[in-house]
N, C-alpha and C positions, 0 to 999 in steps of 0.2 A: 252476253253481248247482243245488241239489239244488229238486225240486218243494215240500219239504215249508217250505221257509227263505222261499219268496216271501209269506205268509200275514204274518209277519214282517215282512218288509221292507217289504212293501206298508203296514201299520200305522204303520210309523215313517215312512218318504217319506212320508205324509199325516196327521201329527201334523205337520212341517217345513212343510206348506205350511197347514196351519189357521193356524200361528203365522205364518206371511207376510201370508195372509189377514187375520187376526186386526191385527195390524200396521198393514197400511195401512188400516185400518176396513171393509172391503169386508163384515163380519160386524155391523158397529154398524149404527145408524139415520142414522147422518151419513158420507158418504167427507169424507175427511182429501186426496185426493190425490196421498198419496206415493208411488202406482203407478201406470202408467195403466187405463183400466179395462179395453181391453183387453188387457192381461197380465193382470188377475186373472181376468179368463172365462177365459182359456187356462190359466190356474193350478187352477180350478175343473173347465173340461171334463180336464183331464190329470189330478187329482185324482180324479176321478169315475171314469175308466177305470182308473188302477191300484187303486182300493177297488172297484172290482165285480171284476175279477180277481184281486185279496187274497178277496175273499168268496165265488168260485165254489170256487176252489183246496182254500180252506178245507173251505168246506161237501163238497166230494169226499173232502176226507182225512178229515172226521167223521164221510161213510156207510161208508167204509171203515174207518177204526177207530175203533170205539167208543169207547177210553179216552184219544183226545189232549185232550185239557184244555186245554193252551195255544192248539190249534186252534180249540178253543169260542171263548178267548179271542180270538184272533185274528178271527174269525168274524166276532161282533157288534164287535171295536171297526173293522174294513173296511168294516159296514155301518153303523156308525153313522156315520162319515165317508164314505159315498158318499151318506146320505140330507142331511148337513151339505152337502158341496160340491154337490149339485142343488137343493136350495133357496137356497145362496150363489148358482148363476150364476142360477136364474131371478130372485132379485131384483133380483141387478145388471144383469139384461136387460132388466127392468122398469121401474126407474128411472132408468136413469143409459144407458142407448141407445137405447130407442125414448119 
């Protein structure tokens, strides 16, 4: 797998787990149950470490070359999904384990 494709992929594998998240309610004000919770922290801390490595990746291919575009893109939507799943697990640490 080539460096510049993980920025990518990392994007998609955490769209795939907002929508699991998203799913069992772990994102709502109410859990529904249909996961347990701890699989969604583990979905959340696993989440969280491939969008900060989708977003480091990124951010080096875009001091590097100024013109990737889809890296910008990739960029912010890694880190909009790393700031999503660290505010999903501290909630669900909050409420629903201690």
């Amino acid at each position: 797998m080539k460096k510049e494709n993980f920025p990518i992929i990392a994007s998609g594998l955490g769209l795939v787990l907002v929508m699991i998240l998203i799913q069992s309610g772990a994102a709502g004000a109410e859990l529904k149950a249909e996961v347990p919770v701890l699989t969604m922290l583990f979905i959340c801390e696993f989440g969280f470490i491939i969008s900060a490595a989708g977003t480091a990746v990124s951010a080096n291919i875009c001091y590097r070359q100024r013109s990737a575009y889809a890296m910008y893109f990739a960029f912010f939507a890694c880190f909009i999904l790393l700031v999503f799943f660290l505010m999903t697990g501290i909630n669900l640490w909050n409420n629903y384990v201690s």
